[in-house]
Gaussian input, Z-matrix of N, CA and C with variables (Angstrom, degrees):
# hf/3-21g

backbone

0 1
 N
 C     1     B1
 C     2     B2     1     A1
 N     3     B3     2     A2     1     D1
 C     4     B4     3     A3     2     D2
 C     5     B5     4     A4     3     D3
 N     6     B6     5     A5     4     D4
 C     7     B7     6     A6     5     D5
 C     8     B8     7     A7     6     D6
 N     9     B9     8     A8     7     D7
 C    10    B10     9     A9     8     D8
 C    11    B11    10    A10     9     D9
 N    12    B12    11    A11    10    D10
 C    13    B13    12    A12    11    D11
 C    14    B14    13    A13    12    D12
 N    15    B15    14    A14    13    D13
 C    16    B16    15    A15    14    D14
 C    17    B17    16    A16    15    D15
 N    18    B18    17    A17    16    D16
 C    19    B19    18    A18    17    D17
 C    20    B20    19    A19    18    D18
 N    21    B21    20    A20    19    D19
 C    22    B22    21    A21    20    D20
 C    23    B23    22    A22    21    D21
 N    24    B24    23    A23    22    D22
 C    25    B25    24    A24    23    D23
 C    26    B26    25    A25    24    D24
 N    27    B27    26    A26    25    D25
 C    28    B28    27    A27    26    D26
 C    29    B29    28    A28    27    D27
 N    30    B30    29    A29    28    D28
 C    31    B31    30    A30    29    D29
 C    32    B32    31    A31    30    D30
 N    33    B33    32    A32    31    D31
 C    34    B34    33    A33    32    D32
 C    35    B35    34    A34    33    D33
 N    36    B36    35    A35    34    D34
 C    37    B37    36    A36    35    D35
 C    38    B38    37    A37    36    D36
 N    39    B39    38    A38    37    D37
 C    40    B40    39    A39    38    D38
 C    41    B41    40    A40    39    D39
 N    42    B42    41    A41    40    D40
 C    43    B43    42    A42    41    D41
 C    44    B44    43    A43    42    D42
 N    45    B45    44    A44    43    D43
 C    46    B46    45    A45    44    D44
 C    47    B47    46    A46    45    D45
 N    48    B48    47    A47    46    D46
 C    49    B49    48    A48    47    D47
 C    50    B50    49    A49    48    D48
 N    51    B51    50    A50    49    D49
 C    52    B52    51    A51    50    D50
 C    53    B53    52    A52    51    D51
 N    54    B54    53    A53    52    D52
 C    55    B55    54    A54    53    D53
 C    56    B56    55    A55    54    D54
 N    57    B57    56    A56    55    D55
 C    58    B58    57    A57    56    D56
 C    59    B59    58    A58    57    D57
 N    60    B60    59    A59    58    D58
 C    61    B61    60    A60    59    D59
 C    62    B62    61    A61    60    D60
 N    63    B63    62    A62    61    D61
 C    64    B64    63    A63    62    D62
 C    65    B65    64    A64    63    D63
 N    66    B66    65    A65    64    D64
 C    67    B67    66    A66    65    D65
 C    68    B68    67    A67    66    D66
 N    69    B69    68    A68    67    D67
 C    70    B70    69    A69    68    D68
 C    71    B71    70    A70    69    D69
 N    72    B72    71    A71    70    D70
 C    73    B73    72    A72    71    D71
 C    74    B74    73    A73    72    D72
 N    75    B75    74    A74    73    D73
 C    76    B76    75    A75    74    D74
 C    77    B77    76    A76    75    D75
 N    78    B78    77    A77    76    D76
 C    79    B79    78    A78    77    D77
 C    80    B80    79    A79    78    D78
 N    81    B81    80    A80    79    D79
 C    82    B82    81    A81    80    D80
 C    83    B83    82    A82    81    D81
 N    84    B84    83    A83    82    D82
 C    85    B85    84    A84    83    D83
 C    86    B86    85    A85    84    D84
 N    87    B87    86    A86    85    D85
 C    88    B88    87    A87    86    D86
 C    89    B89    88    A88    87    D87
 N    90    B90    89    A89    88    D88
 C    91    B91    90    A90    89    D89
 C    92    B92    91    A91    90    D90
 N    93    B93    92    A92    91    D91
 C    94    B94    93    A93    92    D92
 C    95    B95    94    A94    93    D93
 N    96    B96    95    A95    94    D94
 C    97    B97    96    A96    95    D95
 C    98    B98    97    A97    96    D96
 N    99    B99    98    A98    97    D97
 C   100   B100    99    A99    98    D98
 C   101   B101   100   A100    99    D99
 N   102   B102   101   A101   100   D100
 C   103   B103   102   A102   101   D101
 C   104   B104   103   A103   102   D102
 N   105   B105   104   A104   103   D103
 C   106   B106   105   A105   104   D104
 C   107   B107   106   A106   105   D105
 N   108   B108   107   A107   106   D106
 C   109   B109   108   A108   107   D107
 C   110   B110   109   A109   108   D108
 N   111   B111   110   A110   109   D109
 C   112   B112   111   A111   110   D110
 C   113   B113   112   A112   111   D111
 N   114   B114   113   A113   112   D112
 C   115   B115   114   A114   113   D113
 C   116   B116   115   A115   114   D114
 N   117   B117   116   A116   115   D115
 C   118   B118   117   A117   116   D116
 C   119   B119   118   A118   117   D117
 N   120   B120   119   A119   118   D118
 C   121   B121   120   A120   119   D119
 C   122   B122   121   A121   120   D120
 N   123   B123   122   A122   121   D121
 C   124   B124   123   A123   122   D122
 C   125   B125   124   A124   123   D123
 N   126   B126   125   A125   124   D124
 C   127   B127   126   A126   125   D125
 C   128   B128   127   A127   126   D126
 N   129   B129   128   A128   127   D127
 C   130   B130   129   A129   128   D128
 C   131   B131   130   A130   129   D129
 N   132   B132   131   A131   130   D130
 C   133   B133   132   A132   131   D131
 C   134   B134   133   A133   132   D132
 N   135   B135   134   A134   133   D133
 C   136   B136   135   A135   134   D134
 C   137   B137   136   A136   135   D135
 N   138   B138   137   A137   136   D136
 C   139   B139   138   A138   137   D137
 C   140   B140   139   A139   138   D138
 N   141   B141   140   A140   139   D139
 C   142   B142   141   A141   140   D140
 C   143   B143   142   A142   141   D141
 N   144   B144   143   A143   142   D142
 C   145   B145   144   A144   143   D143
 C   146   B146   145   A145   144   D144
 N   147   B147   146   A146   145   D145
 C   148   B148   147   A147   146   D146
 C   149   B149   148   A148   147   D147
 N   150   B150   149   A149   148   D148
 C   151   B151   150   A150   149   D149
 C   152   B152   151   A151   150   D150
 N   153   B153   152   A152   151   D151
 C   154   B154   153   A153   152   D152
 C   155   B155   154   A154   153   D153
 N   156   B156   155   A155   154   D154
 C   157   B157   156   A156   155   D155
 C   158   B158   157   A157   156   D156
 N   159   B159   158   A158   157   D157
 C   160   B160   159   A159   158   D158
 C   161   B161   160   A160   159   D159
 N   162   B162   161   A161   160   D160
 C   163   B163   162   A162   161   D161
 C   164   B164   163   A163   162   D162
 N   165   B165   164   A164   163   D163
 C   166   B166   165   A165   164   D164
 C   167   B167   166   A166   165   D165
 N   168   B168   167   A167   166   D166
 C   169   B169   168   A168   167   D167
 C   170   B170   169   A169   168   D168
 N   171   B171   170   A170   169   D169
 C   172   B172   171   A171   170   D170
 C   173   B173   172   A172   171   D171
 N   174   B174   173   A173   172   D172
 C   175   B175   174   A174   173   D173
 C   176   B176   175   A175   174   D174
 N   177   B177   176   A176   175   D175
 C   178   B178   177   A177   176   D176
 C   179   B179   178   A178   177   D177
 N   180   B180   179   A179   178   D178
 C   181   B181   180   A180   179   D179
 C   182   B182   181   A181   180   D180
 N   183   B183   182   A182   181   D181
 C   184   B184   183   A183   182   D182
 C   185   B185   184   A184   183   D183
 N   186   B186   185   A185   184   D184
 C   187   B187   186   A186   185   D185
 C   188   B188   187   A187   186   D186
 N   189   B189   188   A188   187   D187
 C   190   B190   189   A189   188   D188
 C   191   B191   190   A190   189   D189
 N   192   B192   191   A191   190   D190
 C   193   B193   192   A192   191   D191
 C   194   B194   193   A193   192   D192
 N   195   B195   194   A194   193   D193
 C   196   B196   195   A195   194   D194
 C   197   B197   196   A196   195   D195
 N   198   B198   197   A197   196   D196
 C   199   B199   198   A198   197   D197
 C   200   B200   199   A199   198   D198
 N   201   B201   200   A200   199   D199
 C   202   B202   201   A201   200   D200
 C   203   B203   202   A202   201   D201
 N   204   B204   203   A203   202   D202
 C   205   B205   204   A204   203   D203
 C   206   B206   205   A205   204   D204
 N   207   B207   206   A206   205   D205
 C   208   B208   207   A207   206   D206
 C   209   B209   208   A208   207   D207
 N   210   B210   209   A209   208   D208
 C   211   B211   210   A210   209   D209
 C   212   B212   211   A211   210   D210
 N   213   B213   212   A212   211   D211
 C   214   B214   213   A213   212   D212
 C   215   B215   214   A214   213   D213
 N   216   B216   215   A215   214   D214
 C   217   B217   216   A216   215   D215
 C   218   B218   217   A217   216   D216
 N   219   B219   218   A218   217   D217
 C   220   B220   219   A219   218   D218
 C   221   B221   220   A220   219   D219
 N   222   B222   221   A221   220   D220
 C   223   B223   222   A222   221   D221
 C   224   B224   223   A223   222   D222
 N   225   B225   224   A224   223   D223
 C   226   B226   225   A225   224   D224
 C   227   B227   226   A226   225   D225
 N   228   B228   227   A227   226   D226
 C   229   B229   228   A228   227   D227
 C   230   B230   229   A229   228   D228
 N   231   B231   230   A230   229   D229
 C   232   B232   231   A231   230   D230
 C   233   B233   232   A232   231   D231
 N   234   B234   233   A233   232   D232
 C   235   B235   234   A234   233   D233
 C   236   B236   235   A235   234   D234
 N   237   B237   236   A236   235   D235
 C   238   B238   237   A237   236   D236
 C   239   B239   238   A238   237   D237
 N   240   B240   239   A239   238   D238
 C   241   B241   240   A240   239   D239
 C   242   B242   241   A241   240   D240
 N   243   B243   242   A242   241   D241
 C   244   B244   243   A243   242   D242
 C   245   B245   244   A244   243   D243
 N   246   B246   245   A245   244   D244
 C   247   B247   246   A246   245   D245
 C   248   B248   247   A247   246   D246
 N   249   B249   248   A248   247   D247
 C   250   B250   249   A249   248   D248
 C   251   B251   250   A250   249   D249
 N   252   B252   251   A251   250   D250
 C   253   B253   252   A252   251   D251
 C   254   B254   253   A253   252   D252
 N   255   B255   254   A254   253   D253
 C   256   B256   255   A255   254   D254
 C   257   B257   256   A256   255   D255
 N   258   B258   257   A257   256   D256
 C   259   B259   258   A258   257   D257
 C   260   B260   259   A259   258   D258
 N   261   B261   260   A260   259   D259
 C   262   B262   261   A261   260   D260
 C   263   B263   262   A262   261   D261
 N   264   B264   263   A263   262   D262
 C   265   B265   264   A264   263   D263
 C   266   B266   265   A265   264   D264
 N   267   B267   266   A266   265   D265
 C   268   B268   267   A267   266   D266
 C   269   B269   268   A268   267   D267
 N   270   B270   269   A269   268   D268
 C   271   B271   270   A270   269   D269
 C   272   B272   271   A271   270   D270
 N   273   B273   272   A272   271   D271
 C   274   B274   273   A273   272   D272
 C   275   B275   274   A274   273   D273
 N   276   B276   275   A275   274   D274
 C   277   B277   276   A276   275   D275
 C   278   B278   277   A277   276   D276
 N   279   B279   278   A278   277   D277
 C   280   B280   279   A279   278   D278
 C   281   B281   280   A280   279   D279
 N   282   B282   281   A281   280   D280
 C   283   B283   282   A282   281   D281
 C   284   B284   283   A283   282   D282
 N   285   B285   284   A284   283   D283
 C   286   B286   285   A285   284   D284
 C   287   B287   286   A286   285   D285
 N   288   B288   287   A287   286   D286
 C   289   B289   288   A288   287   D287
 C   290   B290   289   A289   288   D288
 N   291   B291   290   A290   289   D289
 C   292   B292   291   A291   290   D290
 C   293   B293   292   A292   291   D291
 N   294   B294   293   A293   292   D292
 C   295   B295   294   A294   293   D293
 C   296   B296   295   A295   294   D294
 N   297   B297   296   A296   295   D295
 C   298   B298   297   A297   296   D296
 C   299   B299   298   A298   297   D297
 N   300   B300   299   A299   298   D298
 C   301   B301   300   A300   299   D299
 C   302   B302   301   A301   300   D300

   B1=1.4550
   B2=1.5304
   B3=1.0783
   B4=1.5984
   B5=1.6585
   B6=1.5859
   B7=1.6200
   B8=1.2426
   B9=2.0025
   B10=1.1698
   B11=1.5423
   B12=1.4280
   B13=1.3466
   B14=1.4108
   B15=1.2489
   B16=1.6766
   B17=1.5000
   B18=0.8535
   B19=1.8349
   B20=1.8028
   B21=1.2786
   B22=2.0695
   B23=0.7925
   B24=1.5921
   B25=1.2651
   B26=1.6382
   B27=1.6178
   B28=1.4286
   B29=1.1174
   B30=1.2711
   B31=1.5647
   B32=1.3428
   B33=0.8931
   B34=1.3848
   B35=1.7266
   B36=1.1023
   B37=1.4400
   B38=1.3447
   B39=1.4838
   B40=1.1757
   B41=1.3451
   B42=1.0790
   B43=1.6438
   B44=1.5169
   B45=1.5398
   B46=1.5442
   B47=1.8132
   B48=1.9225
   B49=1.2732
   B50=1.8841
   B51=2.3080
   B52=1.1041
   B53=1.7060
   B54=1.6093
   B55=1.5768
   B56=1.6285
   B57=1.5843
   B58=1.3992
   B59=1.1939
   B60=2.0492
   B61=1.4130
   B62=0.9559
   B63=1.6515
   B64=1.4330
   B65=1.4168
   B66=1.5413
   B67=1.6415
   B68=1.2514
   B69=1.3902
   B70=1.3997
   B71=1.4599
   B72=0.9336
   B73=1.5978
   B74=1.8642
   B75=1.1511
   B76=1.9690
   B77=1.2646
   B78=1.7278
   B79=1.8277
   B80=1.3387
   B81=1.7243
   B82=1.0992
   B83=1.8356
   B84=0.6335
   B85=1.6506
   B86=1.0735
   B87=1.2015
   B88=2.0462
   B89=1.5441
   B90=1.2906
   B91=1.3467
   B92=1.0038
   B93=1.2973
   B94=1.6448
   B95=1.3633
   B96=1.3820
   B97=1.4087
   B98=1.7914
   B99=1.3571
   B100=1.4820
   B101=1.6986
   B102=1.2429
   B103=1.4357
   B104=1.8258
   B105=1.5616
   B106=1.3265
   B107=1.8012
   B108=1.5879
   B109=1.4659
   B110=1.2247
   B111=1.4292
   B112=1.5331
   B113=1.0313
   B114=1.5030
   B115=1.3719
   B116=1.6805
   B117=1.5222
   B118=1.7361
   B119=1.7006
   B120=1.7124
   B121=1.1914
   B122=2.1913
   B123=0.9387
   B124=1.3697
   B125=1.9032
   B126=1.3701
   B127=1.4080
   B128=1.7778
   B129=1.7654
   B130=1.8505
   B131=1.1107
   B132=1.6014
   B133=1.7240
   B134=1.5486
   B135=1.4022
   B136=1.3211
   B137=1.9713
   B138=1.3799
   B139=1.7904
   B140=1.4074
   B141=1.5196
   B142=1.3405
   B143=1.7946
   B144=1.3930
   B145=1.7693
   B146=1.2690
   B147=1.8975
   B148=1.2269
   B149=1.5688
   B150=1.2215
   B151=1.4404
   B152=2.1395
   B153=1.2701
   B154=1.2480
   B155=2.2759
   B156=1.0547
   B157=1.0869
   B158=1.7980
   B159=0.9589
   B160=1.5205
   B161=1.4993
   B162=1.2613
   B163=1.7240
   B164=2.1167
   B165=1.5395
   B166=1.9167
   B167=1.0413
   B168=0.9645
   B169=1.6173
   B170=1.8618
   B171=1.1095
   B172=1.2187
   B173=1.5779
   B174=1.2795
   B175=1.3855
   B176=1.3452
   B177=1.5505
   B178=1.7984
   B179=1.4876
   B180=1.2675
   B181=1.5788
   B182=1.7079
   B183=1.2108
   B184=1.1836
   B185=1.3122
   B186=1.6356
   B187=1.1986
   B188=1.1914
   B189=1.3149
   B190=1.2591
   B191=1.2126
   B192=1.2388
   B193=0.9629
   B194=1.3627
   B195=0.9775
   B196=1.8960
   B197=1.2653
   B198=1.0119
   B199=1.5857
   B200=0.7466
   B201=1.6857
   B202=1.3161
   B203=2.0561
   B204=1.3247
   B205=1.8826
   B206=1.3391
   B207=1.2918
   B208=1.0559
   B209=1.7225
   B210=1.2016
   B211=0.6904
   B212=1.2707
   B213=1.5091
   B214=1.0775
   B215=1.4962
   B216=1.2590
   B217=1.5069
   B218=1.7431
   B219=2.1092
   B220=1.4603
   B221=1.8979
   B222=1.0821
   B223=1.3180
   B224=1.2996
   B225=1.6319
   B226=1.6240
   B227=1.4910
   B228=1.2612
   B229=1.4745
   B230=1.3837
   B231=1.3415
   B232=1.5932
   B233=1.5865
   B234=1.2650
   B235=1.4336
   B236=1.4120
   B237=1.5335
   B238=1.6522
   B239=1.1967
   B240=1.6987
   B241=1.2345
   B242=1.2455
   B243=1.6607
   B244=1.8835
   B245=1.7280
   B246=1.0120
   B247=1.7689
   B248=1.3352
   B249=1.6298
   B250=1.5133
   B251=1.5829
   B252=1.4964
   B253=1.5618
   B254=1.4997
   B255=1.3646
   B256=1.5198
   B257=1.3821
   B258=1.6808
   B259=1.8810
   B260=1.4718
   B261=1.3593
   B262=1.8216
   B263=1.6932
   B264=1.3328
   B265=1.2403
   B266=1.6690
   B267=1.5009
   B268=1.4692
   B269=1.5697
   B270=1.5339
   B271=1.3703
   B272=1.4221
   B273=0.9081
   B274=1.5733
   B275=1.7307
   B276=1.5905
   B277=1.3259
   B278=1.2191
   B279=1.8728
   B280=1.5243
   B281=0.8423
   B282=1.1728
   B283=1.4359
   B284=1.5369
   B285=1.1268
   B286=1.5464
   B287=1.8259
   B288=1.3927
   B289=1.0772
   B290=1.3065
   B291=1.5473
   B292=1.0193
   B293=1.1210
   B294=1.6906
   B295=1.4922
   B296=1.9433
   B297=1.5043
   B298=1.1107
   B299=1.6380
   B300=1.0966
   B301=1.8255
   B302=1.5134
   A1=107.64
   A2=128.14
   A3=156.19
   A4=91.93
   A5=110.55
   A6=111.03
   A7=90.27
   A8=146.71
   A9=112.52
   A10=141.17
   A11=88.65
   A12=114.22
   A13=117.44
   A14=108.15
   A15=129.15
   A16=112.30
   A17=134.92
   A18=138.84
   A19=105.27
   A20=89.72
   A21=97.65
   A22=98.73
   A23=124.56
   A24=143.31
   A25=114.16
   A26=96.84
   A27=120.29
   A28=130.37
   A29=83.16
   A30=133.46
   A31=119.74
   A32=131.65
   A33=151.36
   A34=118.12
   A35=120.90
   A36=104.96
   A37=136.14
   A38=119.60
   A39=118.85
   A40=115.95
   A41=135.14
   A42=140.50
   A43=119.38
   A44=100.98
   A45=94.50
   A46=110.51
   A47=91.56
   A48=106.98
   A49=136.20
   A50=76.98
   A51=103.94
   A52=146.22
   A53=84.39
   A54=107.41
   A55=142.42
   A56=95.51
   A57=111.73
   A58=153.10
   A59=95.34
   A60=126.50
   A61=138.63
   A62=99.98
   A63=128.72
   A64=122.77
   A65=107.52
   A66=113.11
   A67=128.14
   A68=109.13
   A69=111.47
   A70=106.22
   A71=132.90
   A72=145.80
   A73=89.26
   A74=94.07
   A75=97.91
   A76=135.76
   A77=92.47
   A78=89.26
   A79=113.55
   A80=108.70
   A81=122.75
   A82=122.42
   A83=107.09
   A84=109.79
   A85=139.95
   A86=96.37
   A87=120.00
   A88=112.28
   A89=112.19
   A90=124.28
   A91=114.77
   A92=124.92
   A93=142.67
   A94=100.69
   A95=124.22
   A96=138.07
   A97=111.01
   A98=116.53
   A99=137.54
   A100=93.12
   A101=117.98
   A102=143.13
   A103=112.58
   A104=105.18
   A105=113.02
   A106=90.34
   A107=113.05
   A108=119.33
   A109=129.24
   A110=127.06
   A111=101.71
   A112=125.62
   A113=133.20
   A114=124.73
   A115=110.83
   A116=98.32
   A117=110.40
   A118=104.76
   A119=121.71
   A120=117.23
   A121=96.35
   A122=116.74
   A123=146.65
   A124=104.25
   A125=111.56
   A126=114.04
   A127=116.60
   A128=111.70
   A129=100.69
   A130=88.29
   A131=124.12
   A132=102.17
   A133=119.67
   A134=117.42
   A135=114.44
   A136=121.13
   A137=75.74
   A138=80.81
   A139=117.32
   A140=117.51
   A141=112.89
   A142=115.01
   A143=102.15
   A144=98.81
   A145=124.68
   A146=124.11
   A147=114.60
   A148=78.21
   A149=121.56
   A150=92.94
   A151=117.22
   A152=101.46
   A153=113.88
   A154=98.45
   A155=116.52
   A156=130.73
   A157=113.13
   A158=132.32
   A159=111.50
   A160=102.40
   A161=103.00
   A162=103.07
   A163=111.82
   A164=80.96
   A165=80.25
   A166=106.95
   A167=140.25
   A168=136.46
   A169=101.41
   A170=125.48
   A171=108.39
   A172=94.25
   A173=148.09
   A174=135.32
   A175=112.45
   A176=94.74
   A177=108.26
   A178=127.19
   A179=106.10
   A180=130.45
   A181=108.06
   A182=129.78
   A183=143.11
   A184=126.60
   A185=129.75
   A186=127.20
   A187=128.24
   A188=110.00
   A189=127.11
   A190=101.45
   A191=135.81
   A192=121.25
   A193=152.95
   A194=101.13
   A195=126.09
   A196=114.59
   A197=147.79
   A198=142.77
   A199=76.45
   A200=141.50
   A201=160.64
   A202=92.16
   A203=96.64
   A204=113.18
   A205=92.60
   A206=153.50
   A207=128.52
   A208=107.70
   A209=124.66
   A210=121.97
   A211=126.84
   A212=124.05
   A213=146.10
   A214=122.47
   A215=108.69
   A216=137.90
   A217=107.58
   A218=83.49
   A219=101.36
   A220=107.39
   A221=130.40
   A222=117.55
   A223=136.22
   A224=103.26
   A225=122.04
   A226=91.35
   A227=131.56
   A228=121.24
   A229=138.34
   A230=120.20
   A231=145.67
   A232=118.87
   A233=105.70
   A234=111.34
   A235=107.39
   A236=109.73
   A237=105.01
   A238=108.26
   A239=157.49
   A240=120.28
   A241=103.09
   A242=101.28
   A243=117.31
   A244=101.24
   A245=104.93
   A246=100.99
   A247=121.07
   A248=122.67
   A249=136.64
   A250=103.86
   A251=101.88
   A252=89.36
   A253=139.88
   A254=97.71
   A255=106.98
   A256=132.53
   A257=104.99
   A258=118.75
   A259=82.42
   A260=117.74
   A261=112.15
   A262=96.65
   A263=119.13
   A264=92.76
   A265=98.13
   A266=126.44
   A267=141.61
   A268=103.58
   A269=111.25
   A270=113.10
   A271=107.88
   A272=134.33
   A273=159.14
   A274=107.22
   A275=105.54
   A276=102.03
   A277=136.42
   A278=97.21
   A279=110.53
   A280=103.56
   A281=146.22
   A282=140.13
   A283=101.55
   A284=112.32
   A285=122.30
   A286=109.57
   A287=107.40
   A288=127.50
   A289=104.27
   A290=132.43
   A291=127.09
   A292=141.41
   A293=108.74
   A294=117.29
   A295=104.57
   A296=116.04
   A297=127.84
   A298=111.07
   A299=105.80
   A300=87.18
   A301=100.10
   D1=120.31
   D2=-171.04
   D3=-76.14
   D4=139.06
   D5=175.81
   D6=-65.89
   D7=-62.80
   D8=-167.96
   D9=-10.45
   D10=-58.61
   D11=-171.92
   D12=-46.47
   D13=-60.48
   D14=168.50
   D15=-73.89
   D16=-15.85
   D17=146.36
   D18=-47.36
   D19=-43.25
   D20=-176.30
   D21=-58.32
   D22=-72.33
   D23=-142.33
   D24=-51.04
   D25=-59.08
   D26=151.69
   D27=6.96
   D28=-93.91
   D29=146.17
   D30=-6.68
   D31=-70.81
   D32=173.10
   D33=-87.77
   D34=-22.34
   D35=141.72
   D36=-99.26
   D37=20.74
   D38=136.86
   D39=-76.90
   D40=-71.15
   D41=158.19
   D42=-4.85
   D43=-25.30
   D44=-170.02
   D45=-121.58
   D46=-2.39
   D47=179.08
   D48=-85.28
   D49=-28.90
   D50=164.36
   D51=-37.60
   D52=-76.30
   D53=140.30
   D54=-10.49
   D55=-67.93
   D56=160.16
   D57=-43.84
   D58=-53.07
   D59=155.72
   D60=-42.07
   D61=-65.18
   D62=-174.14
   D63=-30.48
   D64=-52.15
   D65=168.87
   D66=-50.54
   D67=-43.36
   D68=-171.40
   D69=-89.24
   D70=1.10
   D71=-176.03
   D72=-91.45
   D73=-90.46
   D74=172.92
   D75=-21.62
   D76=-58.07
   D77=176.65
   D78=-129.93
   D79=64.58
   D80=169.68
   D81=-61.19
   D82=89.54
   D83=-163.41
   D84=105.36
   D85=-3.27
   D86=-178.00
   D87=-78.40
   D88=174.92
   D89=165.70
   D90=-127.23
   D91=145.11
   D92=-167.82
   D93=-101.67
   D94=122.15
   D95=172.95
   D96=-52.88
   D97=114.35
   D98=-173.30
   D99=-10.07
   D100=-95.97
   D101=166.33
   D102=-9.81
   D103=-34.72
   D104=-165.22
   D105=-81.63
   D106=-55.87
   D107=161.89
   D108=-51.75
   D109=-40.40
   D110=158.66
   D111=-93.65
   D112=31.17
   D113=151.69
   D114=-81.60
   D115=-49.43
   D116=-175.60
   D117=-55.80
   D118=-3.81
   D119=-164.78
   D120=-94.56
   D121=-29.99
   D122=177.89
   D123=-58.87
   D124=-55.27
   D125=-162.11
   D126=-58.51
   D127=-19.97
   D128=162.85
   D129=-60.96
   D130=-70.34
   D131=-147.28
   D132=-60.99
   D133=-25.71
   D134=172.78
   D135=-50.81
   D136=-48.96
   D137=-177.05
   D138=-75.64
   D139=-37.23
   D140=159.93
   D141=-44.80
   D142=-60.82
   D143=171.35
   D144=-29.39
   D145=-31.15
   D146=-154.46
   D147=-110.76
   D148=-26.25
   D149=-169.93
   D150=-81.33
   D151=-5.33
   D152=-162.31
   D153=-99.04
   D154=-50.56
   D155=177.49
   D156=-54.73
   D157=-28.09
   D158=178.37
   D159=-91.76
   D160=-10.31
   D161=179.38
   D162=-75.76
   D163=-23.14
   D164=168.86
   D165=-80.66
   D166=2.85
   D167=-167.79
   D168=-104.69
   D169=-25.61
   D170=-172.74
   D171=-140.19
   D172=22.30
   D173=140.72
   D174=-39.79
   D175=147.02
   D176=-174.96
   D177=15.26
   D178=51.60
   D179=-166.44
   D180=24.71
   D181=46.24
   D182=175.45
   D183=-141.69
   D184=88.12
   D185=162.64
   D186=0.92
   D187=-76.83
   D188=-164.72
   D189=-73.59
   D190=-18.38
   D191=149.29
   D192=-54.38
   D193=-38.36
   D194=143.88
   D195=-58.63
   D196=-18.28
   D197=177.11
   D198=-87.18
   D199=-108.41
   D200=-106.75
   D201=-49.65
   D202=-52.91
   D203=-174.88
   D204=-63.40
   D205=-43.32
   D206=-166.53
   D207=-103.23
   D208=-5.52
   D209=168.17
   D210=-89.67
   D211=-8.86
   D212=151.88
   D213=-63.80
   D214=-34.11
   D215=179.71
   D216=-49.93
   D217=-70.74
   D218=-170.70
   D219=-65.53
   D220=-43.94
   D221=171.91
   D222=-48.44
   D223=-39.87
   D224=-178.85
   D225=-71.87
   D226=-46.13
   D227=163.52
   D228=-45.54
   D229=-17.30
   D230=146.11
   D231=-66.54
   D232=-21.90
   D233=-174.35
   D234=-93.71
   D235=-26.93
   D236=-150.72
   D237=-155.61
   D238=128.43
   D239=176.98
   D240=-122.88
   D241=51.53
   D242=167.94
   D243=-86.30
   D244=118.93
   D245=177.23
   D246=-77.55
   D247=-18.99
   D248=143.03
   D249=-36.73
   D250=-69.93
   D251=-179.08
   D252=-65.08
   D253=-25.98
   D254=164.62
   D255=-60.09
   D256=-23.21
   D257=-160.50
   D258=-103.01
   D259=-35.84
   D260=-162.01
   D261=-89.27
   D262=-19.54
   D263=-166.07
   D264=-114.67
   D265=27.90
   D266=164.19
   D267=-96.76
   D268=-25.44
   D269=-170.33
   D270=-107.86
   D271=18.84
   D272=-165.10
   D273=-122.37
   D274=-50.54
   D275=165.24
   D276=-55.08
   D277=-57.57
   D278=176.35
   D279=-55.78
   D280=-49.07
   D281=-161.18
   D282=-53.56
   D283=-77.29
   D284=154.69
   D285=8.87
   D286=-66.70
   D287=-151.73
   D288=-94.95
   D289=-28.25
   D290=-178.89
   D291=-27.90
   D292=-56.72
   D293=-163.77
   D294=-89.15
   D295=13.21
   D296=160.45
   D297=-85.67
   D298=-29.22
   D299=-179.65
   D300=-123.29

């Protein structure tokens, strides 16, 4: 391994350490304005959203196929808020549904 290499590396966990810190360095003892907290309360589900959503779009090269799974998803999630049951019983459908598309 070449020092370049480990200059990068470095490199990039400062960059990614920065980030991290920064908050608790800043508002060490502070309070975050109501509004400022429930937005920051929102951002798992936001990012989960983005990371989960382009993947409905191109499962088993069929749209609708991706709705149907998440829409299967979101109901069984009304039913139950076992996530076993939600993943087993989204994959229980498709299955179901498979040899239709």
């Amino acid at each position: 391994m070449n020092s370049s290499l480990l200059w990068i590396i470095a490199g990039m966990a400062v960059v990614t350490y920065i980030p991290r810190m920064l908050p608790f360095v800043v508002l060490n003892g502070k309070r975050l304005p109501s509004w400022v907290e429930g937005a920051l309360r929102n951002v798992p589900f936001a990012a989960l959203g983005a990371l989960i959503f382009p993947g409905l779009l191109f499962v088993h090269d069929s749209l609708f196929f991706g709705i149907v799974g998440a829409a299967s998803a979101v109901i069984l999630s009304y039913v139950n808020e076992n996530m076993v049951f939600i993943v087993l019983g989204s994959i229980f459908i498709l299955s179901l549904l498979l040899p239709i598309f």
